[in-house]
PDB file of N, CA, C and O in Angstrom:
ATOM      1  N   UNK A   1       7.574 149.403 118.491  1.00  0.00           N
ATOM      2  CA  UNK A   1       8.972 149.797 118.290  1.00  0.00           C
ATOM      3  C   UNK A   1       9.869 148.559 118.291  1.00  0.00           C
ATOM      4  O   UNK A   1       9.794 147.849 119.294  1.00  0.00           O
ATOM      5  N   UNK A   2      10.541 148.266 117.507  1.00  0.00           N
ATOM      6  CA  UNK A   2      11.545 147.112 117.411  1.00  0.00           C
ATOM      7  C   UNK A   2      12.582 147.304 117.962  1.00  0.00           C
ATOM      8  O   UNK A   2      13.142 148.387 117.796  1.00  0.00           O
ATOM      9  N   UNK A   3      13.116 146.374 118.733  1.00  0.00           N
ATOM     10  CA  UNK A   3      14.543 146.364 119.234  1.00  0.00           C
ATOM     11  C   UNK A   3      15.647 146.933 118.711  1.00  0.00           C
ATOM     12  O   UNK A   3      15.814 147.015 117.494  1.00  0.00           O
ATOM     13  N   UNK A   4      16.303 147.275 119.390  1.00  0.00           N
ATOM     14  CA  UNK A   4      17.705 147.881 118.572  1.00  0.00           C
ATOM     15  C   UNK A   4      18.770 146.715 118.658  1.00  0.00           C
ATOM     16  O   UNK A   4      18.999 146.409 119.828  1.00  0.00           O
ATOM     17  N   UNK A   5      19.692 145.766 117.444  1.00  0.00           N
ATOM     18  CA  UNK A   5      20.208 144.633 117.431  1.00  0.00           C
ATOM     19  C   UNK A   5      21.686 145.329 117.954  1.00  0.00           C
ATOM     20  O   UNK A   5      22.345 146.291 117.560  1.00  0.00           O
ATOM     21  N   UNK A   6      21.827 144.464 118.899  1.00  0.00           N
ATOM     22  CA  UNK A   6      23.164 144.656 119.415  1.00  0.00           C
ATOM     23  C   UNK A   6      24.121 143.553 118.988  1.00  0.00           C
ATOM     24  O   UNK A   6      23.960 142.349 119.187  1.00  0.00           O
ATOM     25  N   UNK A   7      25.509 144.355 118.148  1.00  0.00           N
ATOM     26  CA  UNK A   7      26.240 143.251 117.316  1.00  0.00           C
ATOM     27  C   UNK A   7      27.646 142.909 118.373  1.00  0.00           C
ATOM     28  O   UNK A   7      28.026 143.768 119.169  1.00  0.00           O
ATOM     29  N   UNK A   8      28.194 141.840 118.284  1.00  0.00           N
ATOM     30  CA  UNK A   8      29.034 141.394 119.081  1.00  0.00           C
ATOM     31  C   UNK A   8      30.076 141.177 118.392  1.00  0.00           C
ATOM     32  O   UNK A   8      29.948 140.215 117.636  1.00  0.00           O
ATOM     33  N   UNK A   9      31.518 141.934 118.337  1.00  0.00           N
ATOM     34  CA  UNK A   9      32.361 141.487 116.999  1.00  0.00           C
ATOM     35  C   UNK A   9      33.026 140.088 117.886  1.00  0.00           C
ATOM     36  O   UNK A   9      32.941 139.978 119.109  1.00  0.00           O
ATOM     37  N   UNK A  10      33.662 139.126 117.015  1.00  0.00           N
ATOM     38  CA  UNK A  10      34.926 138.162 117.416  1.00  0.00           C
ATOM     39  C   UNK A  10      35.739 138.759 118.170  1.00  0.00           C
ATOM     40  O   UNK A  10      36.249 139.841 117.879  1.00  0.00           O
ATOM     41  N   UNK A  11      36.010 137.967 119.490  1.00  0.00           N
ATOM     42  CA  UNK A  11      37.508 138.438 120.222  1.00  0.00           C
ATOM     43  C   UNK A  11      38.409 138.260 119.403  1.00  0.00           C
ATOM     44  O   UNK A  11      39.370 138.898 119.833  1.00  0.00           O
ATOM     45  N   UNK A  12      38.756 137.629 118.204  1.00  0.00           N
ATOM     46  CA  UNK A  12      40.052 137.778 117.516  1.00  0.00           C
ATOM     47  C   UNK A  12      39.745 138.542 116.494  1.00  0.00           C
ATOM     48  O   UNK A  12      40.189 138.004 115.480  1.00  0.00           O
ATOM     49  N   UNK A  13      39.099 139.727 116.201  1.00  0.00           N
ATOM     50  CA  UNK A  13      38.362 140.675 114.957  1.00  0.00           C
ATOM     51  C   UNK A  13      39.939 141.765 114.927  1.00  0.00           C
ATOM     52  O   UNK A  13      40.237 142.439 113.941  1.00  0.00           O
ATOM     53  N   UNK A  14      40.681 141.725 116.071  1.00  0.00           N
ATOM     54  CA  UNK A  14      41.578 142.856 116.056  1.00  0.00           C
ATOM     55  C   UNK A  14      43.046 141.903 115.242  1.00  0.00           C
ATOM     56  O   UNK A  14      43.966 142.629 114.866  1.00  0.00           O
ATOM     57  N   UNK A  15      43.190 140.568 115.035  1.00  0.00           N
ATOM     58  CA  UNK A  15      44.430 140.015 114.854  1.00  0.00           C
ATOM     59  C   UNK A  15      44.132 140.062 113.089  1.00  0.00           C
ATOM     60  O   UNK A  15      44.651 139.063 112.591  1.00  0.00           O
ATOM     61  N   UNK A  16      43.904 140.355 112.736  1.00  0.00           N
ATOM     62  CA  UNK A  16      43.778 140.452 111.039  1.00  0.00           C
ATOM     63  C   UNK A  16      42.932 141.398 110.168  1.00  0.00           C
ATOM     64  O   UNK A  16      43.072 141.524 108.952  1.00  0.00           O
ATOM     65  N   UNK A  17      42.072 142.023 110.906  1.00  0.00           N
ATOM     66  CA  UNK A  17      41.149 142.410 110.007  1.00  0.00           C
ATOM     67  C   UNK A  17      39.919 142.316 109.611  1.00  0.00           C
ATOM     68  O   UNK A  17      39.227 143.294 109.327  1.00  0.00           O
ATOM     69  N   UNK A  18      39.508 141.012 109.553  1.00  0.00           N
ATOM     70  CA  UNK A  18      38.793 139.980 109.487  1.00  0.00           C
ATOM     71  C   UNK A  18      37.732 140.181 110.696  1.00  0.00           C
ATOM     72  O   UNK A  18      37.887 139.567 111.751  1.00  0.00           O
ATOM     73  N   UNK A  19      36.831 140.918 110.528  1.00  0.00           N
ATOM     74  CA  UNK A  19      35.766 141.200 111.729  1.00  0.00           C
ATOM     75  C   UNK A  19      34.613 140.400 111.180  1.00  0.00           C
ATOM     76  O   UNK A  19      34.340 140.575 109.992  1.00  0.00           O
ATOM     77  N   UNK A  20      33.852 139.487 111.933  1.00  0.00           N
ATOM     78  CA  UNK A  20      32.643 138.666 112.155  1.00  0.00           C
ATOM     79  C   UNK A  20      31.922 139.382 113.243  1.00  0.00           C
ATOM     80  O   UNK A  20      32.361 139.785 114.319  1.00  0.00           O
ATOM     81  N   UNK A  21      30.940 139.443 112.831  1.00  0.00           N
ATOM     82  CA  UNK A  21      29.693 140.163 113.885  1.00  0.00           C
ATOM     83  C   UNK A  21      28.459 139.291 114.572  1.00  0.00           C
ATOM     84  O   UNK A  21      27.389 139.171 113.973  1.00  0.00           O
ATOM     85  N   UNK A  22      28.594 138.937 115.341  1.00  0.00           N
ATOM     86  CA  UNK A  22      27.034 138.439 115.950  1.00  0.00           C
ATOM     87  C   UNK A  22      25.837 139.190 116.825  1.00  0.00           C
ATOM     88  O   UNK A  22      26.079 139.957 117.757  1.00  0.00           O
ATOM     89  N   UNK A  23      24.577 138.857 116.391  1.00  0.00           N
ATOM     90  CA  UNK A  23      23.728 139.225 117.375  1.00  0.00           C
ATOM     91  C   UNK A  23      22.952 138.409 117.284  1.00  0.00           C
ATOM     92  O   UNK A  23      22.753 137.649 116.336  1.00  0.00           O
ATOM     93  N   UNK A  24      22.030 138.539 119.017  1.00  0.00           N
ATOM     94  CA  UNK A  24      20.763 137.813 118.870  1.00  0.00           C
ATOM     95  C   UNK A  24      19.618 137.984 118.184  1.00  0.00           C
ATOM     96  O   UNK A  24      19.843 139.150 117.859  1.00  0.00           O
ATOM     97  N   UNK A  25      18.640 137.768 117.738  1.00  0.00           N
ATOM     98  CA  UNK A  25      17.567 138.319 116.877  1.00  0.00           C
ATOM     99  C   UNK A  25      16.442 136.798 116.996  1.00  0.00           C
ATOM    100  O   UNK A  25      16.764 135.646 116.706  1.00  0.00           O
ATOM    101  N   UNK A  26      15.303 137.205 117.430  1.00  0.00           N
ATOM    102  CA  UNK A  26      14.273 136.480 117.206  1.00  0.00           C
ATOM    103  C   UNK A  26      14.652 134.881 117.457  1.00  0.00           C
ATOM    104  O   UNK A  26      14.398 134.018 116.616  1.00  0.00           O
ATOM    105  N   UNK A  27      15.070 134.703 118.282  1.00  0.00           N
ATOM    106  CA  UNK A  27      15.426 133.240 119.080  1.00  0.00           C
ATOM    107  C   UNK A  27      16.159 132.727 118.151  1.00  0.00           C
ATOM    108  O   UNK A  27      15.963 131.524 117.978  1.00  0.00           O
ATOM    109  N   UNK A  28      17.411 133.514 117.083  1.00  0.00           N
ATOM    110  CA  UNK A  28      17.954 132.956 116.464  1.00  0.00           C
ATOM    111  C   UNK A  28      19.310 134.296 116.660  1.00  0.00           C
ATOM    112  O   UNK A  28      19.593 135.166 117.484  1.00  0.00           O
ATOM    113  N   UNK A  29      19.894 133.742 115.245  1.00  0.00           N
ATOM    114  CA  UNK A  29      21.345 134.552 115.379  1.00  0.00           C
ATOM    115  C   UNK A  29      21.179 135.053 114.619  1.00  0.00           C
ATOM    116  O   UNK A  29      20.191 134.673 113.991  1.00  0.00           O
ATOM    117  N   UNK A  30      22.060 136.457 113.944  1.00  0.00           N
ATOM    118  CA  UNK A  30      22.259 136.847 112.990  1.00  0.00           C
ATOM    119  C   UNK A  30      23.885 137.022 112.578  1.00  0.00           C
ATOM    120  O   UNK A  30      24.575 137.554 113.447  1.00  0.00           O
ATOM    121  N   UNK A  31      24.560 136.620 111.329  1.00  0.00           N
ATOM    122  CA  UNK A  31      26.061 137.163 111.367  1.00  0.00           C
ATOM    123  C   UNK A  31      26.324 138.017 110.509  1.00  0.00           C
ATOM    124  O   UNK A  31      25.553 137.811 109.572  1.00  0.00           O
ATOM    125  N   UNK A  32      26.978 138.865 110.290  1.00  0.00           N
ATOM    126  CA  UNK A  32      27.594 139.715 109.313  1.00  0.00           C
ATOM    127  C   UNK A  32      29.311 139.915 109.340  1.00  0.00           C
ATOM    128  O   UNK A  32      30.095 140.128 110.265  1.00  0.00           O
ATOM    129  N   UNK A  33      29.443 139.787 108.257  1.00  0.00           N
ATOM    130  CA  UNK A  33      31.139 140.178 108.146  1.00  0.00           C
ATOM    131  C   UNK A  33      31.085 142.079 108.367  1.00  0.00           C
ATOM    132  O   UNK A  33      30.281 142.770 107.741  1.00  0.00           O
ATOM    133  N   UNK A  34      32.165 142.693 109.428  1.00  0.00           N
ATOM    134  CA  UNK A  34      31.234 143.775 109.612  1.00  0.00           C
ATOM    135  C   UNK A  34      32.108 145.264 108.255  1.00  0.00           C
ATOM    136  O   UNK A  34      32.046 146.479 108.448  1.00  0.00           O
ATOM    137  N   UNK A  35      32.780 144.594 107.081  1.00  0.00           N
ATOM    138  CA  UNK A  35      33.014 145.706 106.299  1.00  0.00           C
ATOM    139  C   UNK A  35      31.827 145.628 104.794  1.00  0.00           C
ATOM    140  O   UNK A  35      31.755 146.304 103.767  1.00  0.00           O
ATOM    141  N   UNK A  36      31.272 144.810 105.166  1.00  0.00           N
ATOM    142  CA  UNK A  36      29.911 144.342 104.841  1.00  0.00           C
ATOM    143  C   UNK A  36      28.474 144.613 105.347  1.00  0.00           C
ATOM    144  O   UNK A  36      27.573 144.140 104.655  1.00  0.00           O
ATOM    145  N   UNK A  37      28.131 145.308 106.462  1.00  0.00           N
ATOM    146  CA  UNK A  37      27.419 144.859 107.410  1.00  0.00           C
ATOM    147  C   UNK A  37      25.793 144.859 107.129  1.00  0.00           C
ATOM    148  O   UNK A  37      24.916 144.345 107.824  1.00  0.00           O
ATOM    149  N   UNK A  38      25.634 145.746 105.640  1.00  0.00           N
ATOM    150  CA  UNK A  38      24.109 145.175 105.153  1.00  0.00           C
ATOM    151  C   UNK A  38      23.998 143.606 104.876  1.00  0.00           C
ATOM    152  O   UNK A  38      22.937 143.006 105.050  1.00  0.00           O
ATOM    153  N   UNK A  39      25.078 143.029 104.467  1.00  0.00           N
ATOM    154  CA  UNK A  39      24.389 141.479 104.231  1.00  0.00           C
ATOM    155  C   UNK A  39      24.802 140.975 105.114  1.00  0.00           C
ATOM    156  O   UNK A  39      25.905 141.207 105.610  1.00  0.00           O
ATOM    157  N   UNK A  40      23.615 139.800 105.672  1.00  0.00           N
ATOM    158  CA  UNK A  40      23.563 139.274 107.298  1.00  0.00           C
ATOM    159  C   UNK A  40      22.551 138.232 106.788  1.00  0.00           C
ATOM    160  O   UNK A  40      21.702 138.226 105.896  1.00  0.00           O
ATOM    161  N   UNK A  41      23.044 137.226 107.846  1.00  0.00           N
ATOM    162  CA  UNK A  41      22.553 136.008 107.279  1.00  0.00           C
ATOM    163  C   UNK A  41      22.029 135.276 108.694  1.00  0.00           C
ATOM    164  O   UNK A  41      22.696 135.509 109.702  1.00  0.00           O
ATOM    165  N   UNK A  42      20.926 134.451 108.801  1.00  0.00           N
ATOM    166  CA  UNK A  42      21.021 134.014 109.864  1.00  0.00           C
ATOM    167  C   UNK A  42      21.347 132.903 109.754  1.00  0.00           C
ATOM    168  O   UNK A  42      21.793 132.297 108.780  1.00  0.00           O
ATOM    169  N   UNK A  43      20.944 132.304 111.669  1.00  0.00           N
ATOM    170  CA  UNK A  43      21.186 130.685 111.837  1.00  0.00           C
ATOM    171  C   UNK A  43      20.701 130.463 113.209  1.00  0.00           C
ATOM    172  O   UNK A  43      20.503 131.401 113.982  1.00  0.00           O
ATOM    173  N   UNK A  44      20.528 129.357 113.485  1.00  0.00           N
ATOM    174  CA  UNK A  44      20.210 128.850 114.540  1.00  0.00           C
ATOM    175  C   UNK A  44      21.563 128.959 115.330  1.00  0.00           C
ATOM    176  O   UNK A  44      22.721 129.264 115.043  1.00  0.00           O
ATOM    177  N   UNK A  45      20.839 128.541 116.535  1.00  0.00           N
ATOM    178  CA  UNK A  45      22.399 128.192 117.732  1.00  0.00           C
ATOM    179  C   UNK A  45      22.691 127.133 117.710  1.00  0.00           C
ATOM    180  O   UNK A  45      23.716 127.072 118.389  1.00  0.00           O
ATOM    181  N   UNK A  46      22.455 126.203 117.359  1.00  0.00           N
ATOM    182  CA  UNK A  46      22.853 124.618 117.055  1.00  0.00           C
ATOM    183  C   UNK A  46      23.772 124.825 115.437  1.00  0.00           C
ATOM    184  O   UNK A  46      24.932 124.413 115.389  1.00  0.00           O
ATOM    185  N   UNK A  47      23.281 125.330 114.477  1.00  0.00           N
ATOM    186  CA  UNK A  47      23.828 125.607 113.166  1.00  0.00           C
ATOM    187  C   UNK A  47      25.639 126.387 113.583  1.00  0.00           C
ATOM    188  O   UNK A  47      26.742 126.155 113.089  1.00  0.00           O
ATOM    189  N   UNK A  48      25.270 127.169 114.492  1.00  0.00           N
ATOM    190  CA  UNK A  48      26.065 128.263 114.391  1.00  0.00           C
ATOM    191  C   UNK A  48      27.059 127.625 115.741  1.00  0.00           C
ATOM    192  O   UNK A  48      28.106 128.210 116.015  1.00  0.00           O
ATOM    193  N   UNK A  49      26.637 126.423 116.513  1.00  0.00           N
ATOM    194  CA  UNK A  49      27.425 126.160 117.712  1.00  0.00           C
ATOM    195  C   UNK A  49      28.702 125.028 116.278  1.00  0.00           C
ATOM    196  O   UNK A  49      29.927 124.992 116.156  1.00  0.00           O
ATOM    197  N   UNK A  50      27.923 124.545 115.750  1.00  0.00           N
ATOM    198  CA  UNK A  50      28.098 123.318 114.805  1.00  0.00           C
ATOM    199  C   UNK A  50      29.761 123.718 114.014  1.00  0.00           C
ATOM    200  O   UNK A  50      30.808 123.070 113.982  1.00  0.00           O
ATOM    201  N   UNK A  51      29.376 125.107 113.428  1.00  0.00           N
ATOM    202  CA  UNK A  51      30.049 125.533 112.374  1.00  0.00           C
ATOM    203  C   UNK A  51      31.433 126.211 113.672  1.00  0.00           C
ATOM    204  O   UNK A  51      32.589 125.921 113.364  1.00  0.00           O
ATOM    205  N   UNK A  52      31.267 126.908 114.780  1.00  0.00           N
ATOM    206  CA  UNK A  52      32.260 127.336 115.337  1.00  0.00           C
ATOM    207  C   UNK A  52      32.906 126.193 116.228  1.00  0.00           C
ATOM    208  O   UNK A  52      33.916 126.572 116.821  1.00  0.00           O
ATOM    209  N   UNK A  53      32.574 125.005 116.424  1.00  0.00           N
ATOM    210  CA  UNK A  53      33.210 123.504 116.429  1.00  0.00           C
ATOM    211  C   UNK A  53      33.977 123.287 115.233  1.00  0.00           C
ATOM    212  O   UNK A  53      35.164 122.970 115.310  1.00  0.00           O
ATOM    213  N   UNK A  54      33.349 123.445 114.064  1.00  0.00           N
ATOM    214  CA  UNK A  54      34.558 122.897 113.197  1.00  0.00           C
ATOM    215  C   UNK A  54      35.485 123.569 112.847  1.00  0.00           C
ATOM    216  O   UNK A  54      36.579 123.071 112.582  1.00  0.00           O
ATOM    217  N   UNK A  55      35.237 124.814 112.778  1.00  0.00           N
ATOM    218  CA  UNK A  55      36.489 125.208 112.702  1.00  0.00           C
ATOM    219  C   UNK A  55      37.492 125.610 114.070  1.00  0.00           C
ATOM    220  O   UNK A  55      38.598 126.138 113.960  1.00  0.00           O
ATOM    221  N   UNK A  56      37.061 125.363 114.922  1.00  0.00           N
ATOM    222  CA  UNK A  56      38.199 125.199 115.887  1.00  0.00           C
ATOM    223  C   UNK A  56      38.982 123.652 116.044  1.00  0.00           C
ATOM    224  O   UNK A  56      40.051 123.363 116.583  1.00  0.00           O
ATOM    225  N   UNK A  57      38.107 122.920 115.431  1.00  0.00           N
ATOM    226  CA  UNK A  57      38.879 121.431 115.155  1.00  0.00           C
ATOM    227  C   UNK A  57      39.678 121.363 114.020  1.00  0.00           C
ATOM    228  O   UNK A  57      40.427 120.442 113.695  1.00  0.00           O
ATOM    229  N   UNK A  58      39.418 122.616 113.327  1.00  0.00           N
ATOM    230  CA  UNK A  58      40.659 122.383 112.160  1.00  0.00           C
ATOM    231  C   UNK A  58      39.527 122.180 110.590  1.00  0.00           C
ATOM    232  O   UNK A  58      39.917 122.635 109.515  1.00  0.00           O
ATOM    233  N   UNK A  59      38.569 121.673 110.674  1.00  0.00           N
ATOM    234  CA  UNK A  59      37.930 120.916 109.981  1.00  0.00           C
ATOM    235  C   UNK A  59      37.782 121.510 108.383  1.00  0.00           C
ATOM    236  O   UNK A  59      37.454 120.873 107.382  1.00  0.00           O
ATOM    237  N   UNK A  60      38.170 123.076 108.511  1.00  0.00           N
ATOM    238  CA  UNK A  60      38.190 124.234 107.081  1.00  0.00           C
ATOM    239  C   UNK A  60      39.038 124.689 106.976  1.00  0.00           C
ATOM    240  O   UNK A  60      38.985 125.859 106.596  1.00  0.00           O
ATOM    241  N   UNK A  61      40.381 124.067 107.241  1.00  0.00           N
ATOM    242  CA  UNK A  61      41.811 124.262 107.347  1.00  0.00           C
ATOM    243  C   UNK A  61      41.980 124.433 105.717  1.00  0.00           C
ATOM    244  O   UNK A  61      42.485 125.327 105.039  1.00  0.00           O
ATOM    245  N   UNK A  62      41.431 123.370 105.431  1.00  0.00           N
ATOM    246  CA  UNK A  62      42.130 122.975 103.847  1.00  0.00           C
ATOM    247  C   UNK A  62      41.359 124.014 102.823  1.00  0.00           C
ATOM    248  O   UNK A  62      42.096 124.269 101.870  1.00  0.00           O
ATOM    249  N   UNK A  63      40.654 124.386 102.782  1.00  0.00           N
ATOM    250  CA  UNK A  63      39.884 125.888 102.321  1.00  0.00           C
ATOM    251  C   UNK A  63      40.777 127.246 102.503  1.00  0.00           C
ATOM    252  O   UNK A  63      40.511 128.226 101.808  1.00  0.00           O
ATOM    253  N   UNK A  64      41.817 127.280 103.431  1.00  0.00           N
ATOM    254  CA  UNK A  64      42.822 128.438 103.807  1.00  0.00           C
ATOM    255  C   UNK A  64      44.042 127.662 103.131  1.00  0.00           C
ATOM    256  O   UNK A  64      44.822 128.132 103.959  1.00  0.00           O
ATOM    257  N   UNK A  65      44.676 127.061 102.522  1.00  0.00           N
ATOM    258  CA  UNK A  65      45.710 126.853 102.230  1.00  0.00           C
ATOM    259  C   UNK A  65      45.790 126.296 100.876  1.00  0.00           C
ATOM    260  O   UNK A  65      46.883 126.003 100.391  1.00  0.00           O
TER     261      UNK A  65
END
């Protein structure tokens, strides 16, 4: 019997709309945008620590504007 994946939305999923989903899965991650939630993509925790560093440094600012 396989696990049942438990998804974790963003604490900021309620300020826009904009819901991101995480779960754990097989010593890795999985994400889904959740008005989407068949396509899911994984990543490592280093990939995925990497990418939520840059954009809290600003670093995909210029992609929003």
């Amino acid at each position: 019997m396989q696990a049942e994946i438990k998804w974790q939305k963003s604490s900021f999923s309620d300020l826009g709309g904009q819901c991101v989903e995480v779960a754990e899965h097989g010593g890795g991650l999985l994400v889904r945008e959740s008005d989407d939630p068949n396509v899911i993509t994984t990543t490592s925790r280093a990939r995925f620590a990497a990418l939520t560093a840059g954009i809290k440094s600003g670093l995909f600012n210029r992609f929003t504007s």
